[in-house]
N, C-alpha and C positions, 0 to 999 in steps of 0.2 A: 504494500500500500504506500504511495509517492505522501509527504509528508506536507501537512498544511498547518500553516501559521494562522489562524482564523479561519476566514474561510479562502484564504492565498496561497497558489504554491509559490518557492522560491521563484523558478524564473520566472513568476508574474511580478513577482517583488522587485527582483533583480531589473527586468527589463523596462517597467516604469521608475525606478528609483536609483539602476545602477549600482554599480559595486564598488569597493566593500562598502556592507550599509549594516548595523545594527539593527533590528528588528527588536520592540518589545512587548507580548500581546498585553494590553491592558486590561482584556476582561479574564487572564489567568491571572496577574497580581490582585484581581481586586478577589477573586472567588480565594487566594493564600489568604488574603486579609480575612477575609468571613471564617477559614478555616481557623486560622486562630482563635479568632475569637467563637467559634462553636467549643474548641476546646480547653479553653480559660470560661468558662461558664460557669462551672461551680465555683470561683472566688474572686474576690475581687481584683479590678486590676482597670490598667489604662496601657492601652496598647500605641506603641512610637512608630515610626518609619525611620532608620538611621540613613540618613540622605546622603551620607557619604557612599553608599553603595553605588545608587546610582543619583545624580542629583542634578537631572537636566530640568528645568521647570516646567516643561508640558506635563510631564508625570508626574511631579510634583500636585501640580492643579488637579490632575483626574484623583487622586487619592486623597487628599489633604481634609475630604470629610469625612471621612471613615476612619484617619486615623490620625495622632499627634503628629510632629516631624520634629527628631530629634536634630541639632545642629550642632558641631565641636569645633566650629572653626569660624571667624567673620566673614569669608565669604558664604560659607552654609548659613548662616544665619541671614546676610542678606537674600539668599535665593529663597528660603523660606517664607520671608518675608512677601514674597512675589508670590505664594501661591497658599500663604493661611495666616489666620491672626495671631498676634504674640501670645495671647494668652493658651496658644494649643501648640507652643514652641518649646524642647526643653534644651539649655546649651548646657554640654559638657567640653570636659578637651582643656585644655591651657588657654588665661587669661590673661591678656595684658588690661590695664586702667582704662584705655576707651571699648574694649568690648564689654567689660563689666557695667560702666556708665552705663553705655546702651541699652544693653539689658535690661537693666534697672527703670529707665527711662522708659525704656516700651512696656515694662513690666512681662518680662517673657513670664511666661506658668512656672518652671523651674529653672534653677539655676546650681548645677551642683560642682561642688568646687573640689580641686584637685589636690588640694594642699592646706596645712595649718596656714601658711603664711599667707596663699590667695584666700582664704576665708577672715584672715584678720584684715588683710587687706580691703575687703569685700565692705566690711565693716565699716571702718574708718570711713572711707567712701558715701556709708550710706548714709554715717552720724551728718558728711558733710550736703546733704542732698536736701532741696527745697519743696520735696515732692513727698507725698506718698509713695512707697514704695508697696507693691503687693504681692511682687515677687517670693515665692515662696528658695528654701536653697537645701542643699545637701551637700553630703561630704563622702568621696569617694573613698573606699575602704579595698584593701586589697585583704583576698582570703586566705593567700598561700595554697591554690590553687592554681597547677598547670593545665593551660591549652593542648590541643593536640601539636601542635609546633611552637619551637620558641621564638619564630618568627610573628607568630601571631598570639604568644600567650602574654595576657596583659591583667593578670593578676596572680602572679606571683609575688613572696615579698625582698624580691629584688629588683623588679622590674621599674620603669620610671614613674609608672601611675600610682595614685592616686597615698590613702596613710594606712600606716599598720593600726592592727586593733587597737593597740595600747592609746593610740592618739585619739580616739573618739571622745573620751575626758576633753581632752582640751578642745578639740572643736566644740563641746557642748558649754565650756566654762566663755569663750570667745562669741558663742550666739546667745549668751547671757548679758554677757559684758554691754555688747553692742545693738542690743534688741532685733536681732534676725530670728526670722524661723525657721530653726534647723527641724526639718521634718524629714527627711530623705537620708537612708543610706544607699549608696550608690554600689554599684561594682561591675565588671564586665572580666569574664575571664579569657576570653580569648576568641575568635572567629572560627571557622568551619569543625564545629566541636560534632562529634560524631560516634557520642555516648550519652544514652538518654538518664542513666544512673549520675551523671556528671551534675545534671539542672536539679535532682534528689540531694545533692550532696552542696550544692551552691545554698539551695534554699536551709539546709539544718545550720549551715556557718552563719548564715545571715542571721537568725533567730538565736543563734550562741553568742554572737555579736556581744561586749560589754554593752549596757545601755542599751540594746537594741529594744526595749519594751518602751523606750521613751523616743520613737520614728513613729510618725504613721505611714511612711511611703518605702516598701524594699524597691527601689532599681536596681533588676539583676541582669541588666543590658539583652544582648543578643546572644548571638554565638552557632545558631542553630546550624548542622550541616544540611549541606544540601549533595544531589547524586554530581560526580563528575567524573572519575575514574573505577569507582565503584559503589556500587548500592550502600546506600544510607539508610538508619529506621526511619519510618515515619513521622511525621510531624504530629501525632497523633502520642508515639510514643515518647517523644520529648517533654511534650506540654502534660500527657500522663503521669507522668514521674514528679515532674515537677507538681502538678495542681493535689496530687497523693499525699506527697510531702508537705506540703503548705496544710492540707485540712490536717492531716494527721498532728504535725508542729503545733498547730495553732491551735488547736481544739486542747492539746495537752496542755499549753503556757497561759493559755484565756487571754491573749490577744491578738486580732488581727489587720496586719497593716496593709494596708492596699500594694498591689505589686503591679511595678511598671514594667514591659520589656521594649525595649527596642533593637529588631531586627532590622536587617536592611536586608544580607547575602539571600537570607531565607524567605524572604518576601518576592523578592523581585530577578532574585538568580536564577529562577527554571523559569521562569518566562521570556526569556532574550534569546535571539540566535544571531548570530552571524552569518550572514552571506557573501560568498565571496567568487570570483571568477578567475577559471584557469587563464593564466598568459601565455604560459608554454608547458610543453613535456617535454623530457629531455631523459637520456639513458647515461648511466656511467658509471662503466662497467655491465653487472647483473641487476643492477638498482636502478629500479626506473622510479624519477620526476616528475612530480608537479609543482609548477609556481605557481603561486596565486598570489590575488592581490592584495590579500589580509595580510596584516606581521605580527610579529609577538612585539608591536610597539603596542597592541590595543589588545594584549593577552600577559600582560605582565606577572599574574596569579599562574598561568601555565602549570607550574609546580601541582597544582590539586586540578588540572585539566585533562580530561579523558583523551588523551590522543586521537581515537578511532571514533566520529565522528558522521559514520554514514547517514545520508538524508533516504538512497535509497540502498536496495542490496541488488545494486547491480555493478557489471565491470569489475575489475578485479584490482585488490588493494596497492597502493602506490606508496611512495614517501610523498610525505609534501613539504614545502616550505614556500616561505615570502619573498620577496623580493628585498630584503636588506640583506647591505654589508657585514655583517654577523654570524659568523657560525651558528649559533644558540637559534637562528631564525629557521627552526624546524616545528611543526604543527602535529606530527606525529605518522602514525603510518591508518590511512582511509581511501574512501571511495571517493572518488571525483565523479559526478554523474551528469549529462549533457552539459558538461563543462565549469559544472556549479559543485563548490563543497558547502556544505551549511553544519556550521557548529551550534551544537544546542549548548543549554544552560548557560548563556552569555552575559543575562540580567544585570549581573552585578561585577561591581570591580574592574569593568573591562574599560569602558570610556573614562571612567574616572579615574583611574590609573594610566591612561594612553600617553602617549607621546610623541614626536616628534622626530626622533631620531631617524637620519639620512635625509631628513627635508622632507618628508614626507607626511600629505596632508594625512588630518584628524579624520574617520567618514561621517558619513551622515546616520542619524538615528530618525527612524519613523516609529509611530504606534498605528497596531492595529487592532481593530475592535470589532469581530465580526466582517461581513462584507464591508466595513468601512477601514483603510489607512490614511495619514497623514502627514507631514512633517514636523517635528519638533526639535531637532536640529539640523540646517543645513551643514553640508562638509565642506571643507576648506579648501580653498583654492591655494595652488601654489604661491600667486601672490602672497595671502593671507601668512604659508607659514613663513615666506621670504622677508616680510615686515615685521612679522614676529622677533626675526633675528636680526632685523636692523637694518635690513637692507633699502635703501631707497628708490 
């Protein structure tokens, strides 16, 4: 059965939109979002979109009522801005003194801070402010908890984020001091986690927490895996563990604090594809070639990417690679079929991680919605990345 994006096949994509193009169906990210939240139903919670995944603002705008949008950086926070109100904004991530003003000033819904010293800092700031501030704040806690890699494990208590437990005292003595509302303990252990006993064992640290009965908010971030090189459990079995753990916990200590997460990879990563178009074949030696005209400038995660990528099961398998000066610019060994490769699970990490390298432009991303596509980011013209770099 040839592979549809909606109701599209690739080269209907390909041939009014051209290659390489990004593809993200928007009515599979919203049916991941309904998924969650069918199975967070039995507890409380408020469910994020972390925009770093993918954070182009047409997709932005299609989701932004159904769910928060986490930002960790001033530009994410400005594009959020573009598609939801501050009050359904949460920032995390390192602050300097005009992104926290800002903050403050728009009143985002949360603001949870990374450090004793950004949270005294935080303070000060707001003792000096003319406003209401309604901002609610927390304080990022690391569990000593490893990720599946330590490229992405970000709660361990060595890693750069966030404080050790022993510090929650003082954050709590600082949002006394300076009349903040520390409500939020924060934490994220890591990204494409791919153990559902892991979100079982996040959720009993949080409630072992020193002080943790004096939060009403657990943010226990994202992390969820998704399929790329091999089968993952369900997202059925993550949110399981987890919402078990929590009545179980909580029913035992007699209280309960509302829980936040915010995914982005597992929202929005199995609804992307990439498509892309052979430029040549070529043989050398016993190994036969395809170029195409995607690179690992816009696959930079590769590392957790299924090489074998068939759109159909036809023709027989190739190597493939891009068109950069790069060794590393190899895509894996798949089917090229009427000339088109299409990688799935592209959703996340791909454009927002892209680059530029060899001059070579960014592509375009479309969403498709049923028999409807559109464009929500044009691609870049050569010009574009040549000004980029200064050229006149």
């Amino acid at each position: 059965m040839n592979l549809q994006i909606g109701e599209f096949s690739p080269e209907e994509l390909a041939d009014m939109y051209g290659t390489p193009l990004l593809v993200v169906d928007v009515s599979k990210v919203k049916e991941r979002i309904e998924e969650f939240k069918l199975h967070l139903k039995e507890i409380p919670h408020l469910l994020c979109y972390s925009v770093k995944a993918n954070p182009i603002p047409g997709l932005l705008k299609e989701i932004s009522d159904t769910v928060l949008l986490e930002a960790s950086s001033p530009g994410e926070l400005l594009v959020s801005l573009k598609a939801s109100k501050p009050d359904r904004i949460v920032l995390d991530g390192f602050k300097d003194s005009d992104l926290i003003t800002a903050a403050m000033k728009l009143n985002v819904f949360l603001l949870n801070s990374d450090s004793i010293q950004e949270l005294s800092e935080i303070g000060k700031m707001k003792m000096d402010l003319d406003f209401q501030v309604e901002t609610i704040f927390g304080i990022r806690v690391s569990l000593g908890l490893k990720g599946e890699s330590d490229i992405v494990s970000t709660s361990t208590l060595e890693d750069k984020f966030g404080v050790v437990p022993e510090q929650i005292r003082d954050a709590l003595r600082i949002s006394n001091e300076f009349g903040l509302e520390l409500k939020c303990i924060h934490t994220h252990i890591g990204s494409q986690i791919e153990r559902p006993g892991t979100y079982r064992e996040v959720v009993e640290r949080m409630f072992s927490l020193p002080h943790s009965e004096e939060f009403d908010l657990f943010d226990l971030g994202g992390g969820f895996g998704i399929r790329y090189s091999k089968t993952v459990p369900s997202l059925e079995a993550f949110l399981g563990e987890l919402s078990d753990a929590y009545l179980e916990i909580s029913d035992r200590v007699g209280f309960c604090p509302k829980i936040i997460l915010e995914p982005g990879r597992s929202i929005v990563g199995e609804s992307g594809y990439f498509i892309s178009r052979e430029k040549t074949r070529k043989k050398k030696g016993r190994v036969e070639w395809s170029i195409v005209d995607l690179s690992t400038n816009h696959l930079l995660e590769r590392l957790y990417l299924f090489r074998t990528y068939p759109s159909w099961n036809e023709g027989n398998e190739v190597k493939i690679g891009g068109p950069l000066c790069f060794s590393g610019d190899e895509l894996g060994v798949g089917r090229v079929s009427n000339g088109l490769l299409v990688l799935k699970n592209c959703g996340a990490y791909t454009i927002s991680k892209s680059s530029q390298y060899n001059l070579y432009p960014r592509p375009k991303v479309i969403l498709v919605d049923g028999y409807k596509s559109w464009e929500i980011k044009e691609g870049e013209s050569y010009l574009k990345v040549l000004n980029d770099f200064g050229a006149d």
